[in-house]
Every structure is written in C-alpha cells, then in structure tokens.
C-alpha positions as CSV (number, residue, x, y, z in Angstrom):
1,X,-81.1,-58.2,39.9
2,X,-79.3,-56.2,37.1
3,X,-75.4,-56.6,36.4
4,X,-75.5,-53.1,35.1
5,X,-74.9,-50.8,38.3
6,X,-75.3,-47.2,38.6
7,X,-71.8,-46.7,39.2
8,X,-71.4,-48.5,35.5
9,X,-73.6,-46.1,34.5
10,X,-71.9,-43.2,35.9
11,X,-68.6,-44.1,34.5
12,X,-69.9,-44.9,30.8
13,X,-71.5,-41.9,30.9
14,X,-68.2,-40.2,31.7
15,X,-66.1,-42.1,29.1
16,X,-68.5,-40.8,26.6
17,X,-68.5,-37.5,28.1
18,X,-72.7,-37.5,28.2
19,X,-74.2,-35.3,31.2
20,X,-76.8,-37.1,32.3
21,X,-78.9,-36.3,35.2
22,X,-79.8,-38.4,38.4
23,X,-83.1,-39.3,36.6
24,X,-81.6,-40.3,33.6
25,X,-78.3,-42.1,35.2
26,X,-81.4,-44.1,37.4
27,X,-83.7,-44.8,33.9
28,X,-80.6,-46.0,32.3
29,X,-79.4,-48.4,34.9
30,X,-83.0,-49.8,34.7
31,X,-83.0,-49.7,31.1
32,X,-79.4,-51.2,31.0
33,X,-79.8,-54.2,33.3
34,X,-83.2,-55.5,31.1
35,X,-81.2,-55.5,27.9
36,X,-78.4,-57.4,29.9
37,X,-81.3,-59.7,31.0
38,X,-82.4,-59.7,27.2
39,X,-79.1,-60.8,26.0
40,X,-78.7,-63.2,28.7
41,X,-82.3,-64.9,27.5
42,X,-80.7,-65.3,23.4
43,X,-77.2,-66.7,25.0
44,X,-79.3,-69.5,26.9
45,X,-81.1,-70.1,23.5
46,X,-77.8,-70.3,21.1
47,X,-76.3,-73.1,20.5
48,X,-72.7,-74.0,18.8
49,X,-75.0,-75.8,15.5
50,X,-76.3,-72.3,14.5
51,X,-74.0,-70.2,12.5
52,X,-74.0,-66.6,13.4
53,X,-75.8,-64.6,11.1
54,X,-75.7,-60.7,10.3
55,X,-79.0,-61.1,8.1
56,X,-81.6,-63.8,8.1
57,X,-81.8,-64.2,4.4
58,X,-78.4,-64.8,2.1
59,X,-77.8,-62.8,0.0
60,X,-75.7,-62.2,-3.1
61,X,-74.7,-59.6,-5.6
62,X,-76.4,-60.1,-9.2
63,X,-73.8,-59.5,-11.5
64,X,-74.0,-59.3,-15.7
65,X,-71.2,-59.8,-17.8
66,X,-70.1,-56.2,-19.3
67,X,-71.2,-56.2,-22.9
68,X,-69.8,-53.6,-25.6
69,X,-72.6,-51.5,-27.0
70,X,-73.0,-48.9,-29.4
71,X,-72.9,-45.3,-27.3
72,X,-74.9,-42.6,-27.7
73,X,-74.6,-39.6,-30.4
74,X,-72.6,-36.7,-28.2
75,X,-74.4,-34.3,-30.7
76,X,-78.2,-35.7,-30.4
77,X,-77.8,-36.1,-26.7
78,X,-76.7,-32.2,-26.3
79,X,-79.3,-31.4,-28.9
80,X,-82.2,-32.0,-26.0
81,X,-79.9,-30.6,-23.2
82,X,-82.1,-27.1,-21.7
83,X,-78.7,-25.4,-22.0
84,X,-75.1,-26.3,-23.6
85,X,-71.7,-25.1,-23.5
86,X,-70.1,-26.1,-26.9
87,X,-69.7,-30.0,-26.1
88,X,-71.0,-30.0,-22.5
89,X,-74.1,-29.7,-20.9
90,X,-74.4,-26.2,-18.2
91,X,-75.5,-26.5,-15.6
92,X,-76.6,-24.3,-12.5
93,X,-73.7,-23.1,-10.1
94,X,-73.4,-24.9,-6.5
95,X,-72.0,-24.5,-3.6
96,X,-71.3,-20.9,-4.0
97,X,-69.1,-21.0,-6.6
98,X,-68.7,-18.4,-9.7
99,X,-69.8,-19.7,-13.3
C-alpha cells in the first residue's frame, strides 16, 4: 500500500496551484506511491560507508597557468572584418534597436 494518498495529492496539487482532473489526481497517487516504494528500495540499500554522491565520476576543473602573449594586430584583424566602423567591427542591429 502507497504512503502517498489522494488527499496528498489533492493538497500538493493545490499548493502548486495545478488543476488536475480526477483521472489525473488518481494516475498521480498511483504514480506517487511507486516512487515512494522506489525510494524506499535505495534507503534499504544505503549504508552510512557510502558517501553521498551528486555524480558517479569526480571530477575537477583543468586549469592552466595564464601566460602573457603577444596579441593580435587591431589593424590586420579589422582588415578581414565583412564590415568596419573606424576601429570596430559593425555589426547587424538586434533586438529592435536603431543603428
């Protein structure tokens, strides 16, 4: 038997203020009380030794030292620009607004 009720249901479906219909309240108790049972099943299986997990690999952000480098020419880059505004590159307008 289910812990999830339809009254549960019912009033979840009012806190989110979601009309649901007496078919759905009924397919969601249903569909409720499994996962319940689901959840249930994995709390019988963990144990304190495992370490909750959000991910089952670790992973790590790959960083590389910031190095100084020589930039690129502002002239040779605008040079192959399809269309330039003195020292900028122009682009189309967006979003409505006037060029």
């Amino acid at each position: 038997m289910s812990d999830i009720t339809r009254a549960d249901v019912e009033h979840l479906a009012e806190l989110s203020r979601i009309d649901l219909t007496e078919e759905e309240i009924g397919r969601m108790t249903e569909q409720l009380g499994a996962i319940n049972q689901l959840i249930s099943k994995v709390q019988e299986v963990a144990t304190p030794d495992v370490a909750p997990a959000s991910h089952p690999f670790v992973n790590a952000n790959v960083m590389r030292p910031d190095e100084v480098a020589p930039t690129l020419d502002r002239e040779e880059v605008l040079e192959q620009a399809p269309d330039r505004d003195e020292t900028r590159f122009k682009v189309t307008a967006i979003l409505g607004e006037e060029a």
